[in-house]
PDB file of the backbone (N, CA, C, O) and the ligand in Angstrom, with CONECT records:
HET     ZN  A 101       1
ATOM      1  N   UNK A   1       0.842  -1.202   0.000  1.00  0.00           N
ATOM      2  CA  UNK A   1       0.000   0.000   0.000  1.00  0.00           C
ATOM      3  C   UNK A   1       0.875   1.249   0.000  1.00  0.00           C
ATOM      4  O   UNK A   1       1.661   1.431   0.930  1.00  0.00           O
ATOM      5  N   UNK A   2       0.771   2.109  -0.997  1.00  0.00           N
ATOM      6  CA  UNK A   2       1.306   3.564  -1.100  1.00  0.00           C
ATOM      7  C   UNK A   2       1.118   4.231   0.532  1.00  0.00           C
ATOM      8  O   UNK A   2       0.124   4.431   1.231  1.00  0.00           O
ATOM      9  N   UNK A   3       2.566   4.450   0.733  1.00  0.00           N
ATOM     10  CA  UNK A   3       2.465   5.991   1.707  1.00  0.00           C
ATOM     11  C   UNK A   3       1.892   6.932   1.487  1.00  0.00           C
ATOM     12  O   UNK A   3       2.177   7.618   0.506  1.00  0.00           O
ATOM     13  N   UNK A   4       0.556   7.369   2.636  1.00  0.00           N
ATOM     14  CA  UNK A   4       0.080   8.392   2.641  1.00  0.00           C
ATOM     15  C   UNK A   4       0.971  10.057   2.393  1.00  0.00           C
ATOM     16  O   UNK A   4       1.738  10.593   3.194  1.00  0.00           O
ATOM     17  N   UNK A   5       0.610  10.487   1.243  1.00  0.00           N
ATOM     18  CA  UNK A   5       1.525  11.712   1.340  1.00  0.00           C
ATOM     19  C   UNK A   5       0.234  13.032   1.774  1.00  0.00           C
ATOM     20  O   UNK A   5      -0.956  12.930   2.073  1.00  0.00           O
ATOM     21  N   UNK A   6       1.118  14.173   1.634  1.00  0.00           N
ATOM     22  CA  UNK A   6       0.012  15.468   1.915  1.00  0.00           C
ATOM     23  C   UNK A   6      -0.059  16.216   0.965  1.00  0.00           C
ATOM     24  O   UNK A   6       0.722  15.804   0.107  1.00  0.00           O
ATOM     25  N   UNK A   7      -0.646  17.225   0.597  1.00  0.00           N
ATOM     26  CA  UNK A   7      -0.727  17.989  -0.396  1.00  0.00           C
ATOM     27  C   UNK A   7      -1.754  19.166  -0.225  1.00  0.00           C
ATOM     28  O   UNK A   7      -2.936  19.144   0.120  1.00  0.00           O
ATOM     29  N   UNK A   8      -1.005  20.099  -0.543  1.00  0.00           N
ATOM     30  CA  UNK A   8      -2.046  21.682  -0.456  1.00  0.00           C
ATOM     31  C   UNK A   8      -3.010  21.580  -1.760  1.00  0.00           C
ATOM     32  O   UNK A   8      -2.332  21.635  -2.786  1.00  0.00           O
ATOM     33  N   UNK A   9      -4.100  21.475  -1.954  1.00  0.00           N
ATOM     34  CA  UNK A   9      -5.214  21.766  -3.010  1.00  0.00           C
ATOM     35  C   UNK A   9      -4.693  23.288  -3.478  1.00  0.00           C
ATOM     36  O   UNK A   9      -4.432  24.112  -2.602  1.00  0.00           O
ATOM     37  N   UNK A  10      -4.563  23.600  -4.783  1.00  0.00           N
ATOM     38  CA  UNK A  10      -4.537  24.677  -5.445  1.00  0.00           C
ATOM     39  C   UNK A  10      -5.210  25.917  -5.479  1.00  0.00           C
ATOM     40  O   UNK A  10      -5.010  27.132  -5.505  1.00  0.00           O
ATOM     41  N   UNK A  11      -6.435  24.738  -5.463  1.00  0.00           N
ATOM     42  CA  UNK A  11      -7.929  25.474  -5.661  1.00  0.00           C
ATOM     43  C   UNK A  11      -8.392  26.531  -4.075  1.00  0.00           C
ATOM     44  O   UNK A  11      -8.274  27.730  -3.823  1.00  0.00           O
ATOM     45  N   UNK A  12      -8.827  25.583  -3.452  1.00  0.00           N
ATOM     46  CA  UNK A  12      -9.388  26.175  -1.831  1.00  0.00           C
ATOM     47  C   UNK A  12      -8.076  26.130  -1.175  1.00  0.00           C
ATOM     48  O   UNK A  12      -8.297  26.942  -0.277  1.00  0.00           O
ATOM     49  N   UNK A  13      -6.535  25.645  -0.946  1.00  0.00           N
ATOM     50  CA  UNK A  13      -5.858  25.825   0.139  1.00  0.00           C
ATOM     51  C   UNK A  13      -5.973  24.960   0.731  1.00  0.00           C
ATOM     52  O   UNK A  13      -4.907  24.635   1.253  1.00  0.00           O
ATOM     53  N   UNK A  14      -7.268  23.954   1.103  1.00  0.00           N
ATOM     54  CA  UNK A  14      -6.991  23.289   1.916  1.00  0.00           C
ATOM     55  C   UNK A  14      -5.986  21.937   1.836  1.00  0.00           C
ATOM     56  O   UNK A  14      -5.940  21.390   0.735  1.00  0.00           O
ATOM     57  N   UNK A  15      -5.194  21.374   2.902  1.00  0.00           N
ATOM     58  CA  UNK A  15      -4.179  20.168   2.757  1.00  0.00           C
ATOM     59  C   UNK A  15      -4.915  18.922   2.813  1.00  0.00           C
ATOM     60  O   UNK A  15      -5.693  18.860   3.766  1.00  0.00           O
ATOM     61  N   UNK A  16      -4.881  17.937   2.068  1.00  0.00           N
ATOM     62  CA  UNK A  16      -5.491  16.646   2.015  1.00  0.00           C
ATOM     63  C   UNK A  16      -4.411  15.697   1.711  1.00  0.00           C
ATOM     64  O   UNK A  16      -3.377  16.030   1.131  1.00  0.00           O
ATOM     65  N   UNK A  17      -4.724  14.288   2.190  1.00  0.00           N
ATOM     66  CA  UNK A  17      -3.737  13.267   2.127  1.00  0.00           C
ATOM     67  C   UNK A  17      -4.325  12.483   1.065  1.00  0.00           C
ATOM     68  O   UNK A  17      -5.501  12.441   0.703  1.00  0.00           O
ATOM     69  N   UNK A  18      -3.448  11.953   0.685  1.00  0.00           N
ATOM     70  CA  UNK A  18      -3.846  11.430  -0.930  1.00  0.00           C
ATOM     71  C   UNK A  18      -2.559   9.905  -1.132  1.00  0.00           C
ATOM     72  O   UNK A  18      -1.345  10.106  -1.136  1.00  0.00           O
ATOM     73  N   UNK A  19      -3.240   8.355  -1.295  1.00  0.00           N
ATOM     74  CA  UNK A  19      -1.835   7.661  -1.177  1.00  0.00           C
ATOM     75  C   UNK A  19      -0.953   7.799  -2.446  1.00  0.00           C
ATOM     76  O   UNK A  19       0.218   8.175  -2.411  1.00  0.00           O
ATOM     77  N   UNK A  20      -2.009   7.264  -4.204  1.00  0.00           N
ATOM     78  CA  UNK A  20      -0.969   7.467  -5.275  1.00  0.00           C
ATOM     79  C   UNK A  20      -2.275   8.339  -6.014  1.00  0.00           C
ATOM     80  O   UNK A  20      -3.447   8.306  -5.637  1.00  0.00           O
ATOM     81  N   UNK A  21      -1.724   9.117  -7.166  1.00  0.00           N
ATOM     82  CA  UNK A  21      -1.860  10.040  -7.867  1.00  0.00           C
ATOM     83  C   UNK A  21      -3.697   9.340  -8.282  1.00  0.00           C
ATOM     84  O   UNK A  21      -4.864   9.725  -8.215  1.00  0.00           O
ATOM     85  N   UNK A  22      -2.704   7.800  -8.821  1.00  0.00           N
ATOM     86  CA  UNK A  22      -4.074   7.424  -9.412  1.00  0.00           C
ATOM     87  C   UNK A  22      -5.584   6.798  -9.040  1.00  0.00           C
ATOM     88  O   UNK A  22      -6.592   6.448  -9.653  1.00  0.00           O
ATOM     89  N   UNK A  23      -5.142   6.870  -7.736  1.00  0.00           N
ATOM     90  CA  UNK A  23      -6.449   6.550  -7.062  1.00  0.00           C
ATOM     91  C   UNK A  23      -6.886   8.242  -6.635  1.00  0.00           C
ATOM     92  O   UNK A  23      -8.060   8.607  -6.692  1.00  0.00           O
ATOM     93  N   UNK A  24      -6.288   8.738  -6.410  1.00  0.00           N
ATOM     94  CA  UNK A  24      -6.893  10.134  -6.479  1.00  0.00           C
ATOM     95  C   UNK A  24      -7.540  11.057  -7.889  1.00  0.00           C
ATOM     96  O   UNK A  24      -6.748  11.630  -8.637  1.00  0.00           O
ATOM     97  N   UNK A  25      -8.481  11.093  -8.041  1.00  0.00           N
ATOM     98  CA  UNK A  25      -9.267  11.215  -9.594  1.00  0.00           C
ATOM     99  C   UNK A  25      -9.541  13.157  -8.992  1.00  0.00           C
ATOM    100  O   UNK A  25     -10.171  13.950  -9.691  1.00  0.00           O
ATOM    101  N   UNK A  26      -9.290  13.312  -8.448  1.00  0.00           N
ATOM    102  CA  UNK A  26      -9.084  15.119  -8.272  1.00  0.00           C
ATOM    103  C   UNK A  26      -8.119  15.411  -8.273  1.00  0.00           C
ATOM    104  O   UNK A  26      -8.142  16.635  -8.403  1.00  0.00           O
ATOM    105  N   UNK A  27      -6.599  14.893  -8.171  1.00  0.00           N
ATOM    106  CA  UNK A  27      -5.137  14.909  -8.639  1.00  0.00           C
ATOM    107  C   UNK A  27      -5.032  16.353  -9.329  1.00  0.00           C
ATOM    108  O   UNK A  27      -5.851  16.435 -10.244  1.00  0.00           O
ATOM    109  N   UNK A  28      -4.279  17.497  -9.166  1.00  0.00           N
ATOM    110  CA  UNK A  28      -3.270  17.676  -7.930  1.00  0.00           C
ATOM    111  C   UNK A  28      -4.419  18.431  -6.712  1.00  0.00           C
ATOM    112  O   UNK A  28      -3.896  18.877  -5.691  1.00  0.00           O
ATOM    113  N   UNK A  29      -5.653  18.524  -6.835  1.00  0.00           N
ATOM    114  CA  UNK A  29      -6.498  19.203  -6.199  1.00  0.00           C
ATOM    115  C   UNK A  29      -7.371  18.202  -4.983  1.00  0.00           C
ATOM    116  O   UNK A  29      -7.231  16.983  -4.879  1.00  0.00           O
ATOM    117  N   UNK A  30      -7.945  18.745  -4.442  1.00  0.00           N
ATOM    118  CA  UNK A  30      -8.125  18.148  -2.819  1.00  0.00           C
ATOM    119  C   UNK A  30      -9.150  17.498  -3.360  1.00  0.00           C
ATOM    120  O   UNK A  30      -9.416  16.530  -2.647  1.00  0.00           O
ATOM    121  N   UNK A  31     -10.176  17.605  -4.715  1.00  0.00           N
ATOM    122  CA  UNK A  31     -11.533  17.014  -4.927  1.00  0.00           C
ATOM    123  C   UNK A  31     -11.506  17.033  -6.173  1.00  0.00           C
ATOM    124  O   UNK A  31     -10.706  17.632  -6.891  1.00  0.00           O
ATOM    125  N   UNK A  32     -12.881  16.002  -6.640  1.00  0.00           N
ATOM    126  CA  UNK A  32     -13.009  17.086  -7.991  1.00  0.00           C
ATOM    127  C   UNK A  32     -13.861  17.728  -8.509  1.00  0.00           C
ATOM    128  O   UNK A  32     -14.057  17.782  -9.723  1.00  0.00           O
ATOM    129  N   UNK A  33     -14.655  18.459  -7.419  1.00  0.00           N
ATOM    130  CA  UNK A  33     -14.871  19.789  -7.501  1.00  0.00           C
ATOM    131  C   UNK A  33     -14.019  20.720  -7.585  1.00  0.00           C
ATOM    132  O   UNK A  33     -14.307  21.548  -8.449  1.00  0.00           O
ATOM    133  N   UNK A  34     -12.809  20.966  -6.865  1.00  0.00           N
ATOM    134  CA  UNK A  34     -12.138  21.403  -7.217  1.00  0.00           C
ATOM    135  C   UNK A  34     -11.058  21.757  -8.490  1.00  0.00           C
ATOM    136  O   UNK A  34     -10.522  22.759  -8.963  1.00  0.00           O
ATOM    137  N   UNK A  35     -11.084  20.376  -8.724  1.00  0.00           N
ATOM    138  CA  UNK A  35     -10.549  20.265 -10.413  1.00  0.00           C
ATOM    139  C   UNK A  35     -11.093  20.610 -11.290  1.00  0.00           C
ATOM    140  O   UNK A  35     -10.491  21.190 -12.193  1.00  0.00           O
ATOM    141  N   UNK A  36     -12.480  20.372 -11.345  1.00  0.00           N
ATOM    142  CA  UNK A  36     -13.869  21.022 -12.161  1.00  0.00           C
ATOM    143  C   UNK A  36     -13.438  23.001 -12.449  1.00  0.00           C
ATOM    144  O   UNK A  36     -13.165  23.636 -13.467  1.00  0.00           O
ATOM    145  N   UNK A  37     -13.598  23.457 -10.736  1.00  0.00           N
ATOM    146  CA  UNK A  37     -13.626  24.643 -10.712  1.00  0.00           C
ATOM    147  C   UNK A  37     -12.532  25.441 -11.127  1.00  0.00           C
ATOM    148  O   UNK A  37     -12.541  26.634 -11.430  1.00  0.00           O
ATOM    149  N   UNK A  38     -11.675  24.712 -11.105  1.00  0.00           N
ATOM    150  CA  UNK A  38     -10.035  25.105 -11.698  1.00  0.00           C
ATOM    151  C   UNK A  38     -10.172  25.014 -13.577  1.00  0.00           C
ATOM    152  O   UNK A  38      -9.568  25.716 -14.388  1.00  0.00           O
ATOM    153  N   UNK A  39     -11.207  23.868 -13.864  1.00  0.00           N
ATOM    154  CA  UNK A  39     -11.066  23.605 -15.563  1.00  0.00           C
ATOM    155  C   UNK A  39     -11.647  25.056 -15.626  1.00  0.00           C
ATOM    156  O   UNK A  39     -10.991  26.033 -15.989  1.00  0.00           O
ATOM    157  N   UNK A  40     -12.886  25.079 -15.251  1.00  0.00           N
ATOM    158  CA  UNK A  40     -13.934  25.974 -15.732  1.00  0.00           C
ATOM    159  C   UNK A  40     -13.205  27.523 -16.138  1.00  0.00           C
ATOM    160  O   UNK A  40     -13.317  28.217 -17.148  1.00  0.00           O
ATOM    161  N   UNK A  41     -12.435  27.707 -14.894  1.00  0.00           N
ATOM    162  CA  UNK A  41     -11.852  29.222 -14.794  1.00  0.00           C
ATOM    163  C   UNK A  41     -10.542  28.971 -16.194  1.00  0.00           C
ATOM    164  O   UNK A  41     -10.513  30.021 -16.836  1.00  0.00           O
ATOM    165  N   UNK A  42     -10.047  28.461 -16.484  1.00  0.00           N
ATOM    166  CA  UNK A  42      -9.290  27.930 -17.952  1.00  0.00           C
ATOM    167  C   UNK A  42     -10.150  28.054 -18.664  1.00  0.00           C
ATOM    168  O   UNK A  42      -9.768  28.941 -19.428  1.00  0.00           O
ATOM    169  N   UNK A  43     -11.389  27.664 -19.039  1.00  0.00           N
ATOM    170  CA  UNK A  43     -12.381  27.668 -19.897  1.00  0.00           C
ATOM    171  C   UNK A  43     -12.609  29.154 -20.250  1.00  0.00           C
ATOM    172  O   UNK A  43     -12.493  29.769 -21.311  1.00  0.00           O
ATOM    173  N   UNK A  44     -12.934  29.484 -19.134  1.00  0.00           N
ATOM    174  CA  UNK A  44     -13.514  30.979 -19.211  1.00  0.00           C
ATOM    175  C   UNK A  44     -12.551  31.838 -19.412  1.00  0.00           C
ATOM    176  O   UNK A  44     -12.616  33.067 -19.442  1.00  0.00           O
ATOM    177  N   UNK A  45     -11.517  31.041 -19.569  1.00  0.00           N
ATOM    178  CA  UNK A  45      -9.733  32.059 -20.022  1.00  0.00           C
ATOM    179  C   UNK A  45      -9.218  32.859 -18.901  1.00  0.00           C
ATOM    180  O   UNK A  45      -8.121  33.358 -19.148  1.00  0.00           O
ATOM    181  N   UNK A  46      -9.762  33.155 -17.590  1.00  0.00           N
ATOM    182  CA  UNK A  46      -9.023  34.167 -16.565  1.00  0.00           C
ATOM    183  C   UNK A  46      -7.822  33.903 -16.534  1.00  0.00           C
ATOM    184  O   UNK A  46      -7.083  34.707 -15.966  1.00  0.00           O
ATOM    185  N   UNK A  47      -7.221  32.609 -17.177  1.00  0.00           N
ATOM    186  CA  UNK A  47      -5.666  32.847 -17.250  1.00  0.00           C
ATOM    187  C   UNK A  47      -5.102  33.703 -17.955  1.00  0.00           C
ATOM    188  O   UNK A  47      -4.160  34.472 -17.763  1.00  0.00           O
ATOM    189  N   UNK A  48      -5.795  33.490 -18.823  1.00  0.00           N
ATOM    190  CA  UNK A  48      -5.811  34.362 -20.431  1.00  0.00           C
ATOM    191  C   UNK A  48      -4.064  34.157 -20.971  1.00  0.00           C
ATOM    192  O   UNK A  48      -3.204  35.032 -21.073  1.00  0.00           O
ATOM    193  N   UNK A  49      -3.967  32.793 -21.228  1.00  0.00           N
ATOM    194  CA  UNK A  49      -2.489  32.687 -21.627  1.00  0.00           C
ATOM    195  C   UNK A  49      -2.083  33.186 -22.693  1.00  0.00           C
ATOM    196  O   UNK A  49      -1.014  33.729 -22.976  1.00  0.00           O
ATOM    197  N   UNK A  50      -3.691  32.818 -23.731  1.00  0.00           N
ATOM    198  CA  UNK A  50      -3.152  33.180 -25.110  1.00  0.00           C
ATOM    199  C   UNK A  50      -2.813  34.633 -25.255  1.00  0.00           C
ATOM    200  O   UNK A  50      -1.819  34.961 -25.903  1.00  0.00           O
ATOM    201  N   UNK A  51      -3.607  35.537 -24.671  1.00  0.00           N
ATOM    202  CA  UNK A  51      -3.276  37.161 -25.044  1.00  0.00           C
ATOM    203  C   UNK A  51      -2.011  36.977 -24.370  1.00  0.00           C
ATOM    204  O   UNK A  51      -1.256  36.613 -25.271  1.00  0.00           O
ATOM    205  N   UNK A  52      -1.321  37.027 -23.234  1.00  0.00           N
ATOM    206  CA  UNK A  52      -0.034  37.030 -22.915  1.00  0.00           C
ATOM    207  C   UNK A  52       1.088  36.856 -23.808  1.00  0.00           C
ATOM    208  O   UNK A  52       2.139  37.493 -23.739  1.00  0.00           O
ATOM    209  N   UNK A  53       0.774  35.852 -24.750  1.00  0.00           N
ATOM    210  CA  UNK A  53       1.654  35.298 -25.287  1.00  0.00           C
ATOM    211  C   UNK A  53       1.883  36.182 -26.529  1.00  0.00           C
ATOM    212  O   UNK A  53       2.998  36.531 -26.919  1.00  0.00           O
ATOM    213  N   UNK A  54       0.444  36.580 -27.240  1.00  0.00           N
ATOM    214  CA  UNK A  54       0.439  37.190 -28.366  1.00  0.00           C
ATOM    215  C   UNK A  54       1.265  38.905 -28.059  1.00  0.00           C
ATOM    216  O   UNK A  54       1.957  39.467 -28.908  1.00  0.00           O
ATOM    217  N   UNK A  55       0.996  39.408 -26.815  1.00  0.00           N
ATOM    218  CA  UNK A  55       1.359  40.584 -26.259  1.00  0.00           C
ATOM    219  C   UNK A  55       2.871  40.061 -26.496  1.00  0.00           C
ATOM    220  O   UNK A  55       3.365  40.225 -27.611  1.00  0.00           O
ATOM    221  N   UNK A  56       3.364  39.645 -25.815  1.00  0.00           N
ATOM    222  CA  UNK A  56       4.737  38.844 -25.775  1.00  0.00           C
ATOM    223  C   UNK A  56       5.573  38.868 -27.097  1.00  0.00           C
ATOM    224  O   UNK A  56       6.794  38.995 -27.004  1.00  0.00           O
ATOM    225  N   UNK A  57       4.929  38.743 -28.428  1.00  0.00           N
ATOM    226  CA  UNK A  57       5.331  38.797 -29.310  1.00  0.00           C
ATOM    227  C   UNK A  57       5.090  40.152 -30.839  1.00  0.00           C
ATOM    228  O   UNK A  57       5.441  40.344 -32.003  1.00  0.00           O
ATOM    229  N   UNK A  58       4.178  40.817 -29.636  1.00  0.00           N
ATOM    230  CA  UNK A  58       4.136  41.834 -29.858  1.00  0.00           C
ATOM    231  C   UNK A  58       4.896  42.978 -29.576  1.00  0.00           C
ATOM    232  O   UNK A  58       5.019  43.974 -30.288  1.00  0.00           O
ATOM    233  N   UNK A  59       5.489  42.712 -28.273  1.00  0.00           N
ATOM    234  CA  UNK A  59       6.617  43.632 -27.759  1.00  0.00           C
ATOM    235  C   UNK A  59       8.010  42.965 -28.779  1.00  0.00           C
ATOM    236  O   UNK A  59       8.601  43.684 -29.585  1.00  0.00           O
ATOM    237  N   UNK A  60       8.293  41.800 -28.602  1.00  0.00           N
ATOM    238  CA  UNK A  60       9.567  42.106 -29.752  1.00  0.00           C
ATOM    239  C   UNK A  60       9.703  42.342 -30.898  1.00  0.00           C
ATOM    240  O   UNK A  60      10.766  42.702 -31.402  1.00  0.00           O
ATOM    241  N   UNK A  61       8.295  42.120 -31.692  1.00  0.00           N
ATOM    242  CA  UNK A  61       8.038  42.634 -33.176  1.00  0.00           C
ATOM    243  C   UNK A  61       8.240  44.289 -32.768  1.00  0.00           C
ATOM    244  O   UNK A  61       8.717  45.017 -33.639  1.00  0.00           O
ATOM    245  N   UNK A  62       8.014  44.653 -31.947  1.00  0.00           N
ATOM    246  CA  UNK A  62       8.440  46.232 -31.856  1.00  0.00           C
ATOM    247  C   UNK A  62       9.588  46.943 -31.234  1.00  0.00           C
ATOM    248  O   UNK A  62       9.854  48.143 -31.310  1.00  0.00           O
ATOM    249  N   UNK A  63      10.162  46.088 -30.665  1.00  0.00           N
ATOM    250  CA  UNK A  63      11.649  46.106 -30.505  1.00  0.00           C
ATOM    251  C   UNK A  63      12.435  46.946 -31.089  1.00  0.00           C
ATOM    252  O   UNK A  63      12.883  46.490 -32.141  1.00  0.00           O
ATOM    253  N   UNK A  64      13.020  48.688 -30.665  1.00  0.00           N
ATOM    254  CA  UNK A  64      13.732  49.209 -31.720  1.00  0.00           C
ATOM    255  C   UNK A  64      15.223  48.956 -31.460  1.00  0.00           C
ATOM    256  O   UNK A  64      15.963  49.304 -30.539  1.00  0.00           O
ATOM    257  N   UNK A  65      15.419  48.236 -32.574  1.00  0.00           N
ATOM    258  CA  UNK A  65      17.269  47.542 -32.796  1.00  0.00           C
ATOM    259  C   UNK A  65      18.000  49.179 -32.288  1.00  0.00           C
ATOM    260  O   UNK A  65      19.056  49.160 -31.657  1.00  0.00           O
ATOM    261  N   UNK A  66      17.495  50.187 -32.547  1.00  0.00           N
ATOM    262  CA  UNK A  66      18.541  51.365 -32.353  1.00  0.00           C
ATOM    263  C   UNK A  66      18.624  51.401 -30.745  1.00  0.00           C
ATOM    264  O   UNK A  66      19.601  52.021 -30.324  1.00  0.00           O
ATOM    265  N   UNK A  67      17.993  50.990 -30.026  1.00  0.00           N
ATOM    266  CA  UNK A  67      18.212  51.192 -28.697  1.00  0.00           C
ATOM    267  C   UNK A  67      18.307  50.323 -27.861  1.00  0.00           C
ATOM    268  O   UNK A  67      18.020  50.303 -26.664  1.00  0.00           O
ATOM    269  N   UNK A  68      18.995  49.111 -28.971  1.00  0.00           N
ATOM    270  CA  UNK A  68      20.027  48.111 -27.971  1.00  0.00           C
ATOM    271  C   UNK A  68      21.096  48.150 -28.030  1.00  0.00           C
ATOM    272  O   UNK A  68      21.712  48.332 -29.080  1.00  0.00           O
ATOM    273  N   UNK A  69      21.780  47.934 -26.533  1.00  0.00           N
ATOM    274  CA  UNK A  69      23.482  48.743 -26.100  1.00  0.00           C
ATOM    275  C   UNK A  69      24.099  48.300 -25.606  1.00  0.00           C
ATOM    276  O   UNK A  69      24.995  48.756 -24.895  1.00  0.00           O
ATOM    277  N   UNK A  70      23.700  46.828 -25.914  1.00  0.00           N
ATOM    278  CA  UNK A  70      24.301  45.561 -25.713  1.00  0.00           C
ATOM    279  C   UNK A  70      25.410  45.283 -26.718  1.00  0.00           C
ATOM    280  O   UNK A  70      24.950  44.777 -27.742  1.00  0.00           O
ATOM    281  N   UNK A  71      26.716  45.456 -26.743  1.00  0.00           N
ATOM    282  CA  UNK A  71      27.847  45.423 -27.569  1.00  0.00           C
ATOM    283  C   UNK A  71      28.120  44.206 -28.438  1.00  0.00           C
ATOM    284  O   UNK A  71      28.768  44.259 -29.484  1.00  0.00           O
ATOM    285  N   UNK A  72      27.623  43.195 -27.970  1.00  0.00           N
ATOM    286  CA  UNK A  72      27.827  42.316 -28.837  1.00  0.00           C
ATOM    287  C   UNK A  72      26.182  42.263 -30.128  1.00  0.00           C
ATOM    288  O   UNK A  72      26.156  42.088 -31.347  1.00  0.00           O
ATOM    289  N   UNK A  73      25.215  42.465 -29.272  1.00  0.00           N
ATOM    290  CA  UNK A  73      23.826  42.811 -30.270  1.00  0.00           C
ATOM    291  C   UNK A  73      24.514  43.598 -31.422  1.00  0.00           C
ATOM    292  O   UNK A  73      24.449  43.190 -32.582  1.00  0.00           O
ATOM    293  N   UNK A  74      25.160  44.708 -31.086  1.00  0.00           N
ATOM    294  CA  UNK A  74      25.128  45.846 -31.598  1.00  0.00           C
ATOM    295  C   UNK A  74      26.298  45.473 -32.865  1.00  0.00           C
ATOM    296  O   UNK A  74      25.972  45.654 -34.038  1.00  0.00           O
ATOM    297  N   UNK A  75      27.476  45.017 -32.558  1.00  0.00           N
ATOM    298  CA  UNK A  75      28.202  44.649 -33.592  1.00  0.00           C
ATOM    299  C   UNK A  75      27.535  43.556 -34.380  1.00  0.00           C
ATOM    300  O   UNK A  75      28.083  43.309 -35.454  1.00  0.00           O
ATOM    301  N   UNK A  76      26.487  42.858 -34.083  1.00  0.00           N
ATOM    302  CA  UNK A  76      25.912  41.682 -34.921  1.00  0.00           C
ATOM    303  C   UNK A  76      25.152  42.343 -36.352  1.00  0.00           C
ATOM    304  O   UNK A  76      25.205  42.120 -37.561  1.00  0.00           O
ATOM    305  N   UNK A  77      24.268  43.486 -35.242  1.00  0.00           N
ATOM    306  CA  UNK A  77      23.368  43.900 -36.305  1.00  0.00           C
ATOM    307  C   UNK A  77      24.110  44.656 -36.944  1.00  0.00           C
ATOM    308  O   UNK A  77      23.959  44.515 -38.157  1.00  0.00           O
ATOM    309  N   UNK A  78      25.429  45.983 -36.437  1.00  0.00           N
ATOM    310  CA  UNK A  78      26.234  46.501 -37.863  1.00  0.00           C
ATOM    311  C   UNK A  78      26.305  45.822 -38.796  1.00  0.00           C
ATOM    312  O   UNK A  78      25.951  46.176 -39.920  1.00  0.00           O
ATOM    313  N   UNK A  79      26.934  44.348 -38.411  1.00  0.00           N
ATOM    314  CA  UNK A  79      27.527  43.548 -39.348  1.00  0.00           C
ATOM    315  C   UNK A  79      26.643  43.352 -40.286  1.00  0.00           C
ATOM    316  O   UNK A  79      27.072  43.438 -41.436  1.00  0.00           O
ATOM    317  N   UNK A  80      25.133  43.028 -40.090  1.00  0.00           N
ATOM    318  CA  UNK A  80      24.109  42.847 -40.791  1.00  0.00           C
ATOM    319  C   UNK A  80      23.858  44.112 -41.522  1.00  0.00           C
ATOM    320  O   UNK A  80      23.576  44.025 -42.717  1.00  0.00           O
ATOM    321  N   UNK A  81      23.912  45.080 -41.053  1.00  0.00           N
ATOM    322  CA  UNK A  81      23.671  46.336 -41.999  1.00  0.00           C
ATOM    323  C   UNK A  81      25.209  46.632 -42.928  1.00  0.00           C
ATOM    324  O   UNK A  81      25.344  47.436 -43.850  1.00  0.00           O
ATOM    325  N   UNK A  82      25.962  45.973 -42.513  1.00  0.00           N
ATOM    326  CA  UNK A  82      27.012  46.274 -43.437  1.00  0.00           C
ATOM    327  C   UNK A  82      27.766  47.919 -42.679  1.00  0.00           C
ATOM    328  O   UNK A  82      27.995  48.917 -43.362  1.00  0.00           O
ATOM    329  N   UNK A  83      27.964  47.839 -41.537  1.00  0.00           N
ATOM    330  CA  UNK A  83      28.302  49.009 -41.300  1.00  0.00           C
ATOM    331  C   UNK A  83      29.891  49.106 -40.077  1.00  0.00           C
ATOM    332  O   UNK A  83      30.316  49.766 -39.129  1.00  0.00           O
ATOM    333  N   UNK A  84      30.248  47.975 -40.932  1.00  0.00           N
ATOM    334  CA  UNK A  84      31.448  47.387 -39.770  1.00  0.00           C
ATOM    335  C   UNK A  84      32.293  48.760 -39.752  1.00  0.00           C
ATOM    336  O   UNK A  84      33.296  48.858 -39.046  1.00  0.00           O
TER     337      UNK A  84
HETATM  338 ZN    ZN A 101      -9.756  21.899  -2.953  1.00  0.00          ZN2+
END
């Protein structure tokens, strides 16, 4: 029989003992209500990973090369402009 381990639920905080992953069907969460309530809020995007990400790649598409002063950046991109 698996050693009882402990574990903080994500969701509510509260600590529950749990022996292996797979007999626990609310895994990493204390229930699965809790797992439910954790999908749902993903569902409903409050993570909102995708805008993060798109923002994310929005800041280096706008990136102005002139005001990096990083010496080795800086000789890369001369080199690229031809301005050795
Ligand atoms: Zn919980």
């Amino acid at each position: 029989m698996a050693k009882a381990r402990q574990k903080r639920c994500p969701e509510c905080g509260v600590n529950f003992r749990y022996g292996a992953v797979k007999d626990h069907p609310g895994f990493p969460f204390c229930s699965e209500r809790c797992k439910v309530i954790d999908l749902a809020r993903w569902l409903k995007n409050e993570y909102a990973v995708v805008e993060d990400l798109k923002e994310g790649l929005d800041l280096k598409a706008n990136v102005d090369l002139d005001q990096i002063d990083d010496p080795d950046v800086r000789a890369a991109l001369d080199e690229l402009r031809g301005e050795t």
